[in-house]
N, C-alpha and C positions, 0 to 999 in steps of 0.2 A: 256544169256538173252540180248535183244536190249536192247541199250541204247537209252530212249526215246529224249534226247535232240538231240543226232545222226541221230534219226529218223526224228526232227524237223526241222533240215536245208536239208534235200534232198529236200523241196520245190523249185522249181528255183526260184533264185532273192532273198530268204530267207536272206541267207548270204550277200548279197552286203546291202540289206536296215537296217538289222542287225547293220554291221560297223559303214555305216554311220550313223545311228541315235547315235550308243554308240559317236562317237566323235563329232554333232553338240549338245547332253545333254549337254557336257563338261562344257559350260558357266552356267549353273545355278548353278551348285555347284559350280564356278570358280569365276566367276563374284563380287558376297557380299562380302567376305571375300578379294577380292583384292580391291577392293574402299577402305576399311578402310585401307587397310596394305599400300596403296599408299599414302591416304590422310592423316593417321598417320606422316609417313614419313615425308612426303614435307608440309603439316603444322603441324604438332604436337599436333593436337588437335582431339580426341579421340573421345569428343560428335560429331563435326561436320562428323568423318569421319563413326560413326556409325547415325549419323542421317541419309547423303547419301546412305549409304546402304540398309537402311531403305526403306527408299524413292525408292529404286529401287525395292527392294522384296515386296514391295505394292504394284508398279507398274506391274510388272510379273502377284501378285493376281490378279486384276481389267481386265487388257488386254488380260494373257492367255485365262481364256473361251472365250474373242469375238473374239481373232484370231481363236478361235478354231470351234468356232459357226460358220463363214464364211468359212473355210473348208470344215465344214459338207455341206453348202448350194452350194460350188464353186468348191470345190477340192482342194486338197494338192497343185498340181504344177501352180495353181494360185495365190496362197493367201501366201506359203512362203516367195518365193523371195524377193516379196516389204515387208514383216512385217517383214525378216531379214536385209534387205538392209537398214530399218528405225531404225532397233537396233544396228547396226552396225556403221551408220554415227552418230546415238546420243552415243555411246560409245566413238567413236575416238573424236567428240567434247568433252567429257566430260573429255576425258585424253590430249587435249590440253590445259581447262580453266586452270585443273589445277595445267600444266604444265607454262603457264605463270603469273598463281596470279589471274585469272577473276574474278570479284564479287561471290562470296557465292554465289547466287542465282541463278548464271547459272549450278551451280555443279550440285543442286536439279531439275534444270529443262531440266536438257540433262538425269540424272539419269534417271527421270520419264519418258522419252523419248525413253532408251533401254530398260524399261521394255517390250516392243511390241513383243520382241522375242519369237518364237511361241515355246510351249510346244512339243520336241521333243519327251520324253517319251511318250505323248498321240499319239503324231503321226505314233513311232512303232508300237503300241500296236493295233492301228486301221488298221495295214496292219495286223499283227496277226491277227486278227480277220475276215478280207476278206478272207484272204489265209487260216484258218482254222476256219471258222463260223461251228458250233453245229461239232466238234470233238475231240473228246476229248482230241486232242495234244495242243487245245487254252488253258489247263487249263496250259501244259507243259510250253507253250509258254508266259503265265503270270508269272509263276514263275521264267523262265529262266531271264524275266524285271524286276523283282524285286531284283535281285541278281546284277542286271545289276547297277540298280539305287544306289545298296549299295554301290557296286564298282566306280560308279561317285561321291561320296558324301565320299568314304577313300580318293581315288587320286585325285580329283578334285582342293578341301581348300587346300592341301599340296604341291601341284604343286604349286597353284598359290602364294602361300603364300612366298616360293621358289626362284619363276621366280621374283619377286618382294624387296624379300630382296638382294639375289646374282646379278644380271644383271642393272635393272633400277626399280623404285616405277614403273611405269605404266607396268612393264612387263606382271604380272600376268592378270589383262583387258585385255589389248593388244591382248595376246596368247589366252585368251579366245575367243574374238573378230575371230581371226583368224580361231579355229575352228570350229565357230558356220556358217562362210561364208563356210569354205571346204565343211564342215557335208553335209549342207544344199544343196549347188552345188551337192555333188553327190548322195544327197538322191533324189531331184527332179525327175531327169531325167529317174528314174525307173519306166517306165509306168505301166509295166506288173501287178505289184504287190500296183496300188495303187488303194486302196477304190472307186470305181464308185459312180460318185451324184446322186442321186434319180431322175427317171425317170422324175419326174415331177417339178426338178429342186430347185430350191430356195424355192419356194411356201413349197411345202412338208415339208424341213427341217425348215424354220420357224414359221409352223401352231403350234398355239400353245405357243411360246414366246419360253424363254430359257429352256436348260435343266433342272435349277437348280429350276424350279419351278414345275419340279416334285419330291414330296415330296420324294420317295427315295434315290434321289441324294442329297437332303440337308441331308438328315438322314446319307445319307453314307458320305459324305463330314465330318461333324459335329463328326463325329467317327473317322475322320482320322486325324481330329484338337488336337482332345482329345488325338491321339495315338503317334502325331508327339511331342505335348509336352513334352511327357515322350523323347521322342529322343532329343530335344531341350537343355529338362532338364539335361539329361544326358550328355552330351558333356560340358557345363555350370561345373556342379558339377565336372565331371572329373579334371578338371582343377584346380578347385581351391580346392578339398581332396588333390590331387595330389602337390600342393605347400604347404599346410598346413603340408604334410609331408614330405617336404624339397626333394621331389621328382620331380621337377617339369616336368622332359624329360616323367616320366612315364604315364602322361597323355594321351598321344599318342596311347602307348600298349594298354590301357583300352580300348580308344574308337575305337582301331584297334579290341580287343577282342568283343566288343559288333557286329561291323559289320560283323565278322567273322562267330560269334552265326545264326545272321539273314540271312547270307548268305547262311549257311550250312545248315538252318533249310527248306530256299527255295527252293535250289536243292532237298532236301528230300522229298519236299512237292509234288515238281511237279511230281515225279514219280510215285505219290500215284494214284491209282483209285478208287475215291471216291464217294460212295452212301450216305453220310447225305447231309441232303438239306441244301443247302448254307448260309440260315439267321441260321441256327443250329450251324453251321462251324464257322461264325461271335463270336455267343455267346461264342463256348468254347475258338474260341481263342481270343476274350478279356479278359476271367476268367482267362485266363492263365498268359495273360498283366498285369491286375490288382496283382494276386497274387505274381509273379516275382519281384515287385518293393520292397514287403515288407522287402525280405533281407537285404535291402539298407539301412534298421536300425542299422543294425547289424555290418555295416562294419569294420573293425579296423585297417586294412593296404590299402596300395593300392591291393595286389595280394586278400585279400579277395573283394576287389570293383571291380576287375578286375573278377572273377566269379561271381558273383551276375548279372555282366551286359551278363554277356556271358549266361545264362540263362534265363533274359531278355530279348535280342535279338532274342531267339530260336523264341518266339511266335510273332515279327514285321512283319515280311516278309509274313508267313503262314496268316495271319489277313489282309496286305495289300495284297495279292494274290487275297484272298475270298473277298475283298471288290470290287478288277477291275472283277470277276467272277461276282458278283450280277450286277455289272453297265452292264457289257454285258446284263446281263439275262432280266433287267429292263427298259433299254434302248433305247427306238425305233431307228433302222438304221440310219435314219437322223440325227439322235441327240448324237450320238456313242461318236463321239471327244472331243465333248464339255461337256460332260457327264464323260468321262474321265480326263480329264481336268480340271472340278472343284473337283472331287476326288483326284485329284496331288496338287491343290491348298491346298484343306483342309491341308493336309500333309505339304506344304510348312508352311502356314499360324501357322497350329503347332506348329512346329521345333521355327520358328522366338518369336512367342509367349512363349512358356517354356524357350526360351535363354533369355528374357528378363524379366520375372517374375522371374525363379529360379535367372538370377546376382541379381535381386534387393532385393530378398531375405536371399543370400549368404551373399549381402553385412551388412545387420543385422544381420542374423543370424548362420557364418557360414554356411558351406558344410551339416548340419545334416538338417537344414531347408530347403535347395536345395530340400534332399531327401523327405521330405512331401511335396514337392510339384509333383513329380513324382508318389509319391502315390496318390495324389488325382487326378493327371490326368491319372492314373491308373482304379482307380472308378470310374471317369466319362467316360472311353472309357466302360466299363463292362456295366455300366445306358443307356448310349444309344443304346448298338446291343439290350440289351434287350426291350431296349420299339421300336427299330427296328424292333423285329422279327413278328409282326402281318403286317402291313404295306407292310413289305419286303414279306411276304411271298403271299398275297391279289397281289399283283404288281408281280411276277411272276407265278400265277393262270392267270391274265391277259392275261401277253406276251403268255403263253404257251394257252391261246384260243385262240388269233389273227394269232397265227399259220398255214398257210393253210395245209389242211390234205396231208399224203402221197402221191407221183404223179402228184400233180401239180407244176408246172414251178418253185414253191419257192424251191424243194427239187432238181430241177435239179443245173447242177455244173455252175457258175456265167459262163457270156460269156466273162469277159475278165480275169476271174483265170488263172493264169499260166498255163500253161502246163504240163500235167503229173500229176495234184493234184484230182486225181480219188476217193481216200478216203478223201480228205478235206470239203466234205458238205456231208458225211456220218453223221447218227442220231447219236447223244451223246446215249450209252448204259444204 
């Protein structure tokens, strides 16, 4: 039997834009967690170095859609360069203040200054989408980035956390720094395979205002806030079950096992060829979210938290797979990036929110309170696919009339598709 991911990089250029995006993601999971382990360090102060962090994973929220929204109006290999080259000079200022002592207030404001770094993961997932628009290898192709994102967000924090305690505090930045320039230099220059701007330019992709004021990108966004908290939460409580039971290295396993669950359950997923309709797909596997957490009552060791989350996991990736699937589906061309992008956001926005509700929760009430919190942002990811699925389903009745019928110029293959990609704007069966 083919292997369908095997099947996915015979695209030319598949594989080169591939690499590069996996090593210019690098810095988003690299970046927060090393501010704090550096400005722990060299001043010892824990609020300030999680307030900077802070300040910069807001900053990512707010900036990614508009680098991304300029994208969709300009192109990739316009709009990169200077948003990375703007993330990068406010990085290295920001690991000289506070390498000589600078006021407090410039740490906050170079922070919020390398938030500008464009959202890589959106930007793969938008050549996926050129390269295999309406075939059924884009679904392969989300799952293969989802597995992708898991694996930046295991190695990413532990690298840098690594690079930062072993070599110098500024290592872990730094290095992120570094390859968010490499990634980006050599994702650029791959013409062949990058997203073409709308014929009619800027106009097109801003009629209309942003993505996220179509209602289904706030609905899917707002599901993935709800979905990342559970993951936020989890990583949080790991840690501190994991010290409670004088176990503290084993915290690591846990949340290795959790990404492993969601990894394995993505590759599965994308092999699948699936006929329920996608706001359906949403619903079960939120039910699945929500239900998963309740174990997390029940835990008593680490090894049993350590299966509760491996079971949890299964349904993250399959859920965040079906979500960049309806952004497709929902999405007007113009608006693709930035539409995917505030979907990455929710996600982020998430993660950072359950890390900072579950510690302050932990911190009253214990690791068991952690876990109602995970529950309930369990049930709130289940509440919104379902008051999603009318909405979501009306919004691809839409796209699917705006359609031009078989034959015309839209069902022919893109003029600047690679080469060779004969079945890549073939009809989804």
């Amino acid at each position: 039997m083919a292997n369908p991911y095997r099947e996915l990089f015979r695209a030319p250029g598949s594989v080169a834009f591939s690499a590069a995006g996996f090593v210019a993601r690098m810095p988003i999971s690299m970046t927060g967690i090393g501010i704090i382990t550096m400005l722990s360090q060299m001043r010892g102060e824990y609020g300030l170095a999680g307030a900077v962090s802070a300040t910069f994973t807001l900053s990512m929220a707010f900036f990614g859609p508009q680098v991304s929204r300029l994208v969709d109006r300009v192109g990739q290999s316009k709009v990169l360069p200077p948003a990375t080259g703007l993330s990068v000079l406010a990085t290295g200022a920001l690991l000289l203040c506070a390498r000589y002592d600078a006021p407090v207030w410039t740490l906050f404001v170079f922070a919020a200054i390398a938030g500008t770094l464009p959202n890589m993961a959106a930007m793969v997932r938008a050549r996926w989408t050129h390269v295999y628009r309406d075939s059924p290898k884009l679904h392969t192709a989300f799952s293969l980035e989802s597995v992708v994102d898991e694996l930046t967000f295991v190695v990413g924090p532990a690298l840098s956390v690594a690079l930062s305690t072993s070599l110098f505090a500024e290592a872990g930045p730094l290095v992120a720094a570094v390859f968010l320039t490499v990634g980006v230099l050599m994702f650029v220059p791959q013409k062949s395979t990058e997203p073409p701007v709308p014929a009619d330019g800027a106009s097109t992709a801003s009629s209309g205002g942003s993505a996220i004021r179509i209602g289904s990108v706030r609905l899917l966004a707002l599901t993935l806030v709800a979905g990342g908290t559970i993951v936020g939460t989890v990583d949080v409580v790991s840690v501190a079950f994991a010290e409670e039971q004088d176990a503290p290295a084993s915290a690591g396993i846990v949340l290795s096992v959790y990404a492993v669950g969601s990894a394995l359950a993505g590759l599965v997923f994308g092999t699948l060829k699936l006929s329920t309709p996608l706001p359906r797909l949403l619903a079960l596997g939120a039910a699945g979210t929500a239900v998963t957490t309740l174990p997390m009552l029940l835990v008593g060791n680490v090894a049993t938290l350590a299966i509760a989350v491996f079971f949890s996991g299964l349904f993250f990736a399959p859920t965040m797979i079906t979500v960049m699937g309806l952004v497709e589906k929902t999405v007007p061309p113009s608006k693709l990036t930035e539409g995917m992008t505030w979907a990455i956001t929710g996600l982020s926005v998430g993660v950072a929110l359950g890390a900072a509700v579950s510690g302050s929760v932990v911190d009253r009430h214990g690791p068991d309170g952690g876990f109602l919190v995970a529950i309930a942002a369990g049930c709130a990811t289940l509440l919104l696919a379902l008051v999603a699925q009318r909405p979501l389903t009306r919004r691809l009745a839409e796209h699917a009339a705006d359609v031009p019928p078989a034959g015309t110029t839209a069902d022919a293959e893109p003029a600047n598709a690679p080469a060779g990609l004969t079945d890549a704007t073939s009809p989804h069966p």
